[in-house]
MOPAC internal coordinates of N, CA, C and O (Angstrom, degrees):
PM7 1SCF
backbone

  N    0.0000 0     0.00 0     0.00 0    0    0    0
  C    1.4434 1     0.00 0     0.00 0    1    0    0
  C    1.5176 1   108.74 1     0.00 0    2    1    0
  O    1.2310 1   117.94 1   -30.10 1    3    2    1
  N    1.1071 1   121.53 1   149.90 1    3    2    1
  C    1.6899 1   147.87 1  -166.46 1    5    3    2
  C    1.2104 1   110.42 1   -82.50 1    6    5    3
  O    1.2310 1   106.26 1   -83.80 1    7    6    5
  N    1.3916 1   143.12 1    96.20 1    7    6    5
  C    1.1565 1   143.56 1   152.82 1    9    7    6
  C    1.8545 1   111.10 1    21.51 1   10    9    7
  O    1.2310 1   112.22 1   -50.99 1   11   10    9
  N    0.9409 1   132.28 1   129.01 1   11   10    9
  C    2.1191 1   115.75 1   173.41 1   13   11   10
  C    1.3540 1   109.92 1    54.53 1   14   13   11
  O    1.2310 1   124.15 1  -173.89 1   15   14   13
  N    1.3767 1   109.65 1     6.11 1   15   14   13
  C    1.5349 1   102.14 1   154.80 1   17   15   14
  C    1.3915 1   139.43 1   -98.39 1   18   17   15
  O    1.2310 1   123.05 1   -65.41 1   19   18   17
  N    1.3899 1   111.77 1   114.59 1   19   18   17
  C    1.6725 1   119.46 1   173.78 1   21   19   18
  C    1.5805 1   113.56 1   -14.92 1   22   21   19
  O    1.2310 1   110.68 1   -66.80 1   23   22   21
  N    1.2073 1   135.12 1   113.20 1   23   22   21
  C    1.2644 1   110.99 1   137.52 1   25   23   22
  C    1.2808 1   140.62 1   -49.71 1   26   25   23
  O    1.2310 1   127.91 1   160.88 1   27   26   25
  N    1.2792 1   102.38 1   -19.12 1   27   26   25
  C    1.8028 1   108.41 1  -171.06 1   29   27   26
  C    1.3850 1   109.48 1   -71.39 1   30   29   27
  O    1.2310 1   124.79 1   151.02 1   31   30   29
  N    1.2852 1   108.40 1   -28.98 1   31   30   29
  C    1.7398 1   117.39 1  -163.98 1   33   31   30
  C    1.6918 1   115.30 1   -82.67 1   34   33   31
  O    1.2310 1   131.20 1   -39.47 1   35   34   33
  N    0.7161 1    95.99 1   140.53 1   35   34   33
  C    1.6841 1   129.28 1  -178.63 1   37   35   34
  C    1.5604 1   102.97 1   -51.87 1   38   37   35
  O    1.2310 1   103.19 1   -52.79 1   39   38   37
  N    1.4021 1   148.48 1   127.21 1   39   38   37
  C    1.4133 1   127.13 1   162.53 1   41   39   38
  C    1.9550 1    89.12 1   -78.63 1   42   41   39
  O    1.2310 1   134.60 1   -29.59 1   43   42   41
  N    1.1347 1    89.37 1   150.41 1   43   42   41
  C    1.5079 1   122.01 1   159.85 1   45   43   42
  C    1.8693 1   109.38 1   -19.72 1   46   45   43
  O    1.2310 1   124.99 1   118.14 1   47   46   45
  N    1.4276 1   108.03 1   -61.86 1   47   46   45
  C    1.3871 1   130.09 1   174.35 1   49   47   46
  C    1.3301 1   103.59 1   -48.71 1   50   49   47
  O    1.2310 1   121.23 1   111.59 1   51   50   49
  N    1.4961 1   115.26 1   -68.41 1   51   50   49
  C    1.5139 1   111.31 1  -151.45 1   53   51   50
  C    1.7158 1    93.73 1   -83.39 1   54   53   51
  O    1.2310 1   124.09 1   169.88 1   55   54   53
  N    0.6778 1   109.76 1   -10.12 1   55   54   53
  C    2.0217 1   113.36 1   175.23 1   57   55   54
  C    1.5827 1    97.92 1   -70.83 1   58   57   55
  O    1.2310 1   124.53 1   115.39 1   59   58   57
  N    1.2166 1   108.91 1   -64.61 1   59   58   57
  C    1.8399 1    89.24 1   171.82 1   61   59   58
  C    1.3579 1   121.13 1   -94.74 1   62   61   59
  O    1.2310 1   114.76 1  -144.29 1   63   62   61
  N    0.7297 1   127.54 1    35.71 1   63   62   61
  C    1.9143 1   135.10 1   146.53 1   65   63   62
  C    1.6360 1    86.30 1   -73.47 1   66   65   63
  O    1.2310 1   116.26 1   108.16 1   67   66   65
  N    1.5608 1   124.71 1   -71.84 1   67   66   65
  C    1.0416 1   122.71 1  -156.55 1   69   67   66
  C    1.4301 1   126.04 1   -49.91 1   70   69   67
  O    1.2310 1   126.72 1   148.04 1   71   70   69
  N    1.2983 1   104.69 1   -31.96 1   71   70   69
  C    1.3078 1   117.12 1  -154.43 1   73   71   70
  C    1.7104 1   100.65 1  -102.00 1   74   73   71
  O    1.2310 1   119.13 1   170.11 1   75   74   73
  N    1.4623 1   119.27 1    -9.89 1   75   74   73
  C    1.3674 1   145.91 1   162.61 1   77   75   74
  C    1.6342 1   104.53 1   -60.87 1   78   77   75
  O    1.2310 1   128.11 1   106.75 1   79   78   77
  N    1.4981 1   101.99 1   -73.25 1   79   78   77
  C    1.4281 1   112.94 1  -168.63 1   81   79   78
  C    1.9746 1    92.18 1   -60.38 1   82   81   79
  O    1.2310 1   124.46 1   118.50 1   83   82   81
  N    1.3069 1   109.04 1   -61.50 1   83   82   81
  C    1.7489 1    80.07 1  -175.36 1   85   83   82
  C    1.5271 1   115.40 1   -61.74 1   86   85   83
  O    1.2310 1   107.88 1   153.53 1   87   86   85
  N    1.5109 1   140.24 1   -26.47 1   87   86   85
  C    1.3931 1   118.90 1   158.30 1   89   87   86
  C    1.4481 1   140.13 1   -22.34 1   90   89   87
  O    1.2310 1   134.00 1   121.14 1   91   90   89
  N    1.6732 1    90.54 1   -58.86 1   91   90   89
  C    1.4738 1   112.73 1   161.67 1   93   91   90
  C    1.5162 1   126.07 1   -54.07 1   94   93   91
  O    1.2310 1   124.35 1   127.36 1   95   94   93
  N    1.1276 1   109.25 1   -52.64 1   95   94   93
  C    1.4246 1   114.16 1  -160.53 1   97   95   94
  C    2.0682 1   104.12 1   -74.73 1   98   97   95
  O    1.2310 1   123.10 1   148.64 1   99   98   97
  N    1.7762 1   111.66 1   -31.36 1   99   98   97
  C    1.2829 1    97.48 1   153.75 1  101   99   98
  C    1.0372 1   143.51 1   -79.93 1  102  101   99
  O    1.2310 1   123.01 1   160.49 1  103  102  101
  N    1.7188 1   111.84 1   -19.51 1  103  102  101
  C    1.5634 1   123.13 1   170.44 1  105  103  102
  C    1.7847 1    92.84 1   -49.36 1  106  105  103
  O    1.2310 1   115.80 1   114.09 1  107  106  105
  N    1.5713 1   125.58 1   -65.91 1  107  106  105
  C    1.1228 1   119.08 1  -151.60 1  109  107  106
  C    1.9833 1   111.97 1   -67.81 1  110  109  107
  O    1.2310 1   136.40 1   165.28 1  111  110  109
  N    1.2016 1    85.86 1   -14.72 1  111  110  109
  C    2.0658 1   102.56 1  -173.01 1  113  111  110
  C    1.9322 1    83.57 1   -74.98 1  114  113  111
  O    1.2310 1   117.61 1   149.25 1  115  114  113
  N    1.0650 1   122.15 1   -30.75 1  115  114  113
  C    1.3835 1    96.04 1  -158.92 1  117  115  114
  C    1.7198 1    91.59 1  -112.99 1  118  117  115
  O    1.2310 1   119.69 1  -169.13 1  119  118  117
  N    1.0817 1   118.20 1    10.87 1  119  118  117
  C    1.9442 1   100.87 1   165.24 1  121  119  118
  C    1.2442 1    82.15 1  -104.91 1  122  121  119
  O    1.2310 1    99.91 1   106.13 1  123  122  121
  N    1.5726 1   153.92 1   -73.87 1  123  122  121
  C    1.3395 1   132.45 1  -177.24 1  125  123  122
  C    1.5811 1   110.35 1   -15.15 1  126  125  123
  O    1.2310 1   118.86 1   112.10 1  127  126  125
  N    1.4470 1   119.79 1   -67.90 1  127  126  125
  C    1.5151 1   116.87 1   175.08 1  129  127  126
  C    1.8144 1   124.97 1   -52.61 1  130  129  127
  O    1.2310 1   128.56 1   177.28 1  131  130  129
  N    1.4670 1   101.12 1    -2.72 1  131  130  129
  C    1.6247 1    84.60 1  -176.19 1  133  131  130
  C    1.9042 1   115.35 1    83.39 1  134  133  131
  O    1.2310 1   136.95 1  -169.58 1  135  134  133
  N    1.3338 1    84.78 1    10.42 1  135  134  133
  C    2.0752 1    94.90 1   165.64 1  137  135  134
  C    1.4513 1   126.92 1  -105.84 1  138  137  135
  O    1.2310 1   123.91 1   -41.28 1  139  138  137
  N    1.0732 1   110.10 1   138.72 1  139  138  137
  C    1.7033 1   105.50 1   177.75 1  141  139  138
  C    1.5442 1   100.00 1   -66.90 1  142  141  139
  O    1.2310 1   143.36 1     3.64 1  143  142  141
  N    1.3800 1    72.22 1  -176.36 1  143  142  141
  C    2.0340 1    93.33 1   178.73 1  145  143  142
  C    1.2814 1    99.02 1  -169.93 1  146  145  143
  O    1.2310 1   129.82 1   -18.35 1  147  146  145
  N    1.3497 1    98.66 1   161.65 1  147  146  145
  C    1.4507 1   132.23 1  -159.15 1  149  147  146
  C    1.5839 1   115.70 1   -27.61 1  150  149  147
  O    1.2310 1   130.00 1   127.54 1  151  150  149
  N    1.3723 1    98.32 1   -52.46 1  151  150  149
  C    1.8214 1   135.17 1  -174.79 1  153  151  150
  C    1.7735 1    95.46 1   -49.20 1  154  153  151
  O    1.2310 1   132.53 1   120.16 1  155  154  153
  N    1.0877 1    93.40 1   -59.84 1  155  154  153
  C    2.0059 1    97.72 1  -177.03 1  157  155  154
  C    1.3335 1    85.36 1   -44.56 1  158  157  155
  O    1.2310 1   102.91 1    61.63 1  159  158  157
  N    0.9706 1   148.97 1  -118.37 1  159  158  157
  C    1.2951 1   152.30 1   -95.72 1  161  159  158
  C    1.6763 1   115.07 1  -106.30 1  162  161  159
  O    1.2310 1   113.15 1   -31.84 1  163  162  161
  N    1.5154 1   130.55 1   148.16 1  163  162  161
  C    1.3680 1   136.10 1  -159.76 1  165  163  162
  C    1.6800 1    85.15 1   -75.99 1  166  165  163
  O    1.2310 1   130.23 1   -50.96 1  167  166  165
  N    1.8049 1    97.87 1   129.04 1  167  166  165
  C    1.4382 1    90.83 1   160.61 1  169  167  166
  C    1.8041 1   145.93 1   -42.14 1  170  169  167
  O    1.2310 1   112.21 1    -0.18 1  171  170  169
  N    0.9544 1   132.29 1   179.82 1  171  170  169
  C    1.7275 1   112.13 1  -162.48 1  173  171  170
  C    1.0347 1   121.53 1    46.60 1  174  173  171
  O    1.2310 1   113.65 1   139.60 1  175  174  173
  N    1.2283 1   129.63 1   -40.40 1  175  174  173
  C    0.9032 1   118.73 1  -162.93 1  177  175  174
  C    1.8819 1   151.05 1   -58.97 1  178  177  175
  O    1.2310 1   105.55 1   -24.99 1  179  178  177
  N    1.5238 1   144.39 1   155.01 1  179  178  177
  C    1.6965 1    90.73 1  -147.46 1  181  179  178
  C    1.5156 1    99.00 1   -85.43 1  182  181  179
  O    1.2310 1   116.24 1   176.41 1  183  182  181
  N    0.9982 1   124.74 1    -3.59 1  183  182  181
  C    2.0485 1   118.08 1   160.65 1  185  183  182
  C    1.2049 1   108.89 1   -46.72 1  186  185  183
  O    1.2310 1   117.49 1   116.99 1  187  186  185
  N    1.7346 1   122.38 1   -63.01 1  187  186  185
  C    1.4299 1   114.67 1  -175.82 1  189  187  186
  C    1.3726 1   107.40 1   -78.36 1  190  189  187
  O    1.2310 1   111.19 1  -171.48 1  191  190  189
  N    1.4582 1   134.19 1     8.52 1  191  190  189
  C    1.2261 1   111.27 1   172.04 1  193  191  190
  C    1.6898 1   113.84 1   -81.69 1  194  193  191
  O    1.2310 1   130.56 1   123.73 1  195  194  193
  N    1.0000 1    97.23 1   -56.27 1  195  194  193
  C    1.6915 1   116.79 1   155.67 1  197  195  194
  C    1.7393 1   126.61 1   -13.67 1  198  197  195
  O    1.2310 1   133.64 1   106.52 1  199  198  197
  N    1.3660 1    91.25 1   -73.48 1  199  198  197
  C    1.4577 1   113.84 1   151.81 1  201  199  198
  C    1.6209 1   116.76 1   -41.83 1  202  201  199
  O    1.2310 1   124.98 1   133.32 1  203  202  201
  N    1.0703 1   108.04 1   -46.68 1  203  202  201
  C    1.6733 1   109.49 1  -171.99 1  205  203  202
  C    1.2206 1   108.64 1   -74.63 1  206  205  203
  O    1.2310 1   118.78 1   156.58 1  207  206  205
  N    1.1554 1   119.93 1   -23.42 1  207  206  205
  C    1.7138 1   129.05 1  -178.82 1  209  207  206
  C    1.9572 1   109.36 1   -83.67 1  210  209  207
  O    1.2310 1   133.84 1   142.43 1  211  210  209
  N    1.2370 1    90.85 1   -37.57 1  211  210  209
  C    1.5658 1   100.16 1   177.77 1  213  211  210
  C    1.6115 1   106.84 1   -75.28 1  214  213  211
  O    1.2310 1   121.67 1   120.84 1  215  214  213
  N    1.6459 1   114.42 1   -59.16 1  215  214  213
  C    1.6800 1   107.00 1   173.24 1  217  215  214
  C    1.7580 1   117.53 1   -39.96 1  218  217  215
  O    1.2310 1   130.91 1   139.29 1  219  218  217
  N    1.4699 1    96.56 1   -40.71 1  219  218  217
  C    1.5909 1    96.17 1   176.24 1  221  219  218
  C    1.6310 1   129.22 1   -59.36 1  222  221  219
  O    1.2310 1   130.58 1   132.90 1  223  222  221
  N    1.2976 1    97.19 1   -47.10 1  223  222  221
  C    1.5756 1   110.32 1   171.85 1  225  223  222
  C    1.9758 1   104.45 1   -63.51 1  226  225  223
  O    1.2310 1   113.14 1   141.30 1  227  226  225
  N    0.9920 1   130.57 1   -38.70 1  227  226  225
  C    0.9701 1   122.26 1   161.52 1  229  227  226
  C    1.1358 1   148.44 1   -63.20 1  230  229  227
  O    1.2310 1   127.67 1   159.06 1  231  230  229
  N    1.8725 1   102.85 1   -20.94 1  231  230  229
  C    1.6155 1   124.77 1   171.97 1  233  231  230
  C    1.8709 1    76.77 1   -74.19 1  234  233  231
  O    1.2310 1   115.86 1   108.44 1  235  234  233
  N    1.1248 1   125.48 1   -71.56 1  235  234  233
  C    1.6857 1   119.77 1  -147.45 1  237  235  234
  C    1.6839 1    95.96 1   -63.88 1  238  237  235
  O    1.2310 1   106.38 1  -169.54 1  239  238  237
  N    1.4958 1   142.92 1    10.46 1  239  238  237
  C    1.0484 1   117.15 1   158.10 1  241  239  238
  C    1.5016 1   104.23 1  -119.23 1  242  241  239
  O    1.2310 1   115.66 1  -173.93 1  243  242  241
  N    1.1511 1   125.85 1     6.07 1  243  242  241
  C    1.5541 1   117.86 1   142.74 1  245  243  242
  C    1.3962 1   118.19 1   -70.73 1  246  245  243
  O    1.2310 1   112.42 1   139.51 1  247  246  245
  N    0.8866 1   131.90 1   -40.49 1  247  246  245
  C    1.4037 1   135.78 1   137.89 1  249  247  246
  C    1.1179 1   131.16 1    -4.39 1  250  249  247
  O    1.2310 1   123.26 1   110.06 1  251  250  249
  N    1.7616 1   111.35 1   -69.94 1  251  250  249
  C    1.8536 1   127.09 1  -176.41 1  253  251  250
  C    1.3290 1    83.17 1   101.70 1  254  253  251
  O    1.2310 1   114.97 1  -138.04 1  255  254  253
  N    1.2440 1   127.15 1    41.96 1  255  254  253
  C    1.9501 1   106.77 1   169.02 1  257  255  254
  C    1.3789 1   108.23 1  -130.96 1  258  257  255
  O    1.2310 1   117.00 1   -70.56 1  259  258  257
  N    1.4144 1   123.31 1   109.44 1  259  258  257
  C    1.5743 1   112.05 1  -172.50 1  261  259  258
  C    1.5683 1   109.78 1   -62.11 1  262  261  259
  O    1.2310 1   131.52 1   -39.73 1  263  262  261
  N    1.2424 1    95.36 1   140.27 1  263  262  261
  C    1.7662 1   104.99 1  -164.90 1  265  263  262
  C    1.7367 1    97.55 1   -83.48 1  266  265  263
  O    1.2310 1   115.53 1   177.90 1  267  266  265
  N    1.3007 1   126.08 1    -2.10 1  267  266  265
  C    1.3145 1   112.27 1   169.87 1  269  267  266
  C    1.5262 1   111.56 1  -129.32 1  270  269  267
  O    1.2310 1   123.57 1  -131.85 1  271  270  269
  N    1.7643 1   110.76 1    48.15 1  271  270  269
  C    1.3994 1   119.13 1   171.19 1  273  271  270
  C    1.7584 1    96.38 1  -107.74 1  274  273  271
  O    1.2310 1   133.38 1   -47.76 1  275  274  273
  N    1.6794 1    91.74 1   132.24 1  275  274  273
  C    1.5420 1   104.44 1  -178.34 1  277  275  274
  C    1.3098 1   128.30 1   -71.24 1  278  277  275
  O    1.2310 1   126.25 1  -171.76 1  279  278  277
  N    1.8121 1   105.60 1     8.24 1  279  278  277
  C    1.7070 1   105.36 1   179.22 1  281  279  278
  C    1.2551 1   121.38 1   -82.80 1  282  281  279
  O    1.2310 1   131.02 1   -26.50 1  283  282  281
  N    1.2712 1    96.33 1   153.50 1  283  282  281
  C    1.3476 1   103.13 1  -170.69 1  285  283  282
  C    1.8780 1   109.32 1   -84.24 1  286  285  283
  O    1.2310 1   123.84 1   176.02 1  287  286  285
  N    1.0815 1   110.23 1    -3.98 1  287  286  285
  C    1.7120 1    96.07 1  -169.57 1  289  287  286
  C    1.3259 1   113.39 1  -124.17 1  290  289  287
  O    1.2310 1   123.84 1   -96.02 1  291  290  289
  N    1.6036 1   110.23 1    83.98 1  291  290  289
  C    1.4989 1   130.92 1  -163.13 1  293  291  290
  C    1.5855 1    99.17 1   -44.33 1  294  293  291
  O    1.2310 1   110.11 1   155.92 1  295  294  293
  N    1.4900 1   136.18 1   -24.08 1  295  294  293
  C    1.3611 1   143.84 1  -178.09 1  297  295  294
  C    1.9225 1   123.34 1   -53.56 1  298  297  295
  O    1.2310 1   135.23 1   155.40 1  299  298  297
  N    1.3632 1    88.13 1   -24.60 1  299  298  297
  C    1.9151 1   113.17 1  -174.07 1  301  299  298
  C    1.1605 1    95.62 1   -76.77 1  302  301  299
  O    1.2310 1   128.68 1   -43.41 1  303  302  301
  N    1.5546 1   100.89 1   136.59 1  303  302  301
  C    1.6328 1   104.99 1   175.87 1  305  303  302
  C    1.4556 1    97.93 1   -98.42 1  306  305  303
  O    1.2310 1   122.52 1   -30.11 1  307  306  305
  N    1.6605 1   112.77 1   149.89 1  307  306  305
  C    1.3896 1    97.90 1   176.66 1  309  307  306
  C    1.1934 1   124.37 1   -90.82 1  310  309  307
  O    1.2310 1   129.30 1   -27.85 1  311  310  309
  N    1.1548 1    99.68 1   152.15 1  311  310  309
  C    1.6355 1    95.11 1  -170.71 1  313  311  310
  C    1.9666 1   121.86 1  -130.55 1  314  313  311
  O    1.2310 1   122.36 1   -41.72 1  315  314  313
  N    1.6089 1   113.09 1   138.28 1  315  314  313
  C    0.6878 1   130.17 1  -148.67 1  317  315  314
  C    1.9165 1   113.87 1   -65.99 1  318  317  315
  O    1.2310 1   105.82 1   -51.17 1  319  318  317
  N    1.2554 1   143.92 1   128.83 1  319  318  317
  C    1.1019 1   139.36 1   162.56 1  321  319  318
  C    1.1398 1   135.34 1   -35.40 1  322  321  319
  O    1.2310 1   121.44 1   136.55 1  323  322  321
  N    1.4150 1   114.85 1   -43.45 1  323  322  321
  C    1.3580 1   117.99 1  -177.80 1  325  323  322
  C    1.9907 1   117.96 1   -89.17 1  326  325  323
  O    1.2310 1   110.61 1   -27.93 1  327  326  325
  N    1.0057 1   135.26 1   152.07 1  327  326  325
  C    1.1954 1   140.76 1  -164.62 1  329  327  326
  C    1.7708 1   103.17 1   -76.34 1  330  329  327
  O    1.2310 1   122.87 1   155.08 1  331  330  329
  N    1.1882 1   112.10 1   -24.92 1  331  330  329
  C    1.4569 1   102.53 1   177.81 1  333  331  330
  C    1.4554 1   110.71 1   -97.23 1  334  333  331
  O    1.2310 1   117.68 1  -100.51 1  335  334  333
  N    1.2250 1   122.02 1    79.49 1  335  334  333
  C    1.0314 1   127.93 1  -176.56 1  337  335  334
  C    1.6578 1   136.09 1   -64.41 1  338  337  335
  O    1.2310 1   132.15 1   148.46 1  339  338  337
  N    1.6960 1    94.15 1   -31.54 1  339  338  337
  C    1.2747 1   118.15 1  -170.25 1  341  339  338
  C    1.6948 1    84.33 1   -91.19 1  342  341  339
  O    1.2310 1   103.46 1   177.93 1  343  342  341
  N    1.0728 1   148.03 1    -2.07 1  343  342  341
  C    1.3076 1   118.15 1  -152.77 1  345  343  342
  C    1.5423 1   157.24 1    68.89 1  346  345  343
  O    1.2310 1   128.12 1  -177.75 1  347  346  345
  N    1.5279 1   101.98 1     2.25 1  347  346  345
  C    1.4828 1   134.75 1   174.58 1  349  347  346
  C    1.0410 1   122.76 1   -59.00 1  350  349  347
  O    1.2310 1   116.72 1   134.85 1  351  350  349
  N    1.5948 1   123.85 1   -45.15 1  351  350  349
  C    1.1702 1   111.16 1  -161.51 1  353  351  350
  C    1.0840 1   119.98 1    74.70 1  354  353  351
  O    1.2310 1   120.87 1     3.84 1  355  354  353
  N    1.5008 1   115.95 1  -176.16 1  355  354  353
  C    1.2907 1   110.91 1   171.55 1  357  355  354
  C    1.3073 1   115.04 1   -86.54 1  358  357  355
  O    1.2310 1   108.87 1   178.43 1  359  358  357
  N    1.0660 1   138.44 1    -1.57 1  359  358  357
  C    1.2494 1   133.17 1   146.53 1  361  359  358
  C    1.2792 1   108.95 1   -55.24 1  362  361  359
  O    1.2310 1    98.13 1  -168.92 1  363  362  361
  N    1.2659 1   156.70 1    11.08 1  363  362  361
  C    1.0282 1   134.42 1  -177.50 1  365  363  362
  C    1.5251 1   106.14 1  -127.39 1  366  365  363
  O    1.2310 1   120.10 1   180.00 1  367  366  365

């Protein structure tokens, strides 16, 4: 590691490996499901535009981020309403 460099932070590289492997891993979640993807269709085009809006909503629920919550700070985990969160019960 680099002198003033974060450990916390991501190099550049391994940030898109990551963001590769989840590409992949929903492209393949949604031909298992019987969904197109991107590849079918001529870029621009309004099939793949469509598509691009749907792959997205699907990256944000691989994620855990509802793709039609109006916040702005994709960083928030969401979090659940009810107090038993874990599932305990009162047993827990």
């Amino acid at each position: 590691m680099k002198d003033g460099q974060s450990p916390h932070l991501l190099s550049r590289a391994t940030l898109f490996e990551q963001a590769q492997a989840l590409a992949l891993t929903v492209g393949a979640i949604r031909r298992a499901r019987g969904k197109r993807c991107l590849g079918d269709f001529p870029v621009d085009s309004p099939e793949w535009r469509d598509i691009a809006e749907d792959f997205a909503r699907d990256v944000l629920r691989a994620l855990e981020r509802d793709p039609e919550s109006p916040e702005d700070d994709p960083g928030l985990v969401p979090q659940r309403s009810d107090d038993d969160y874990l599932g305990t019960g009162s047993a827990g």
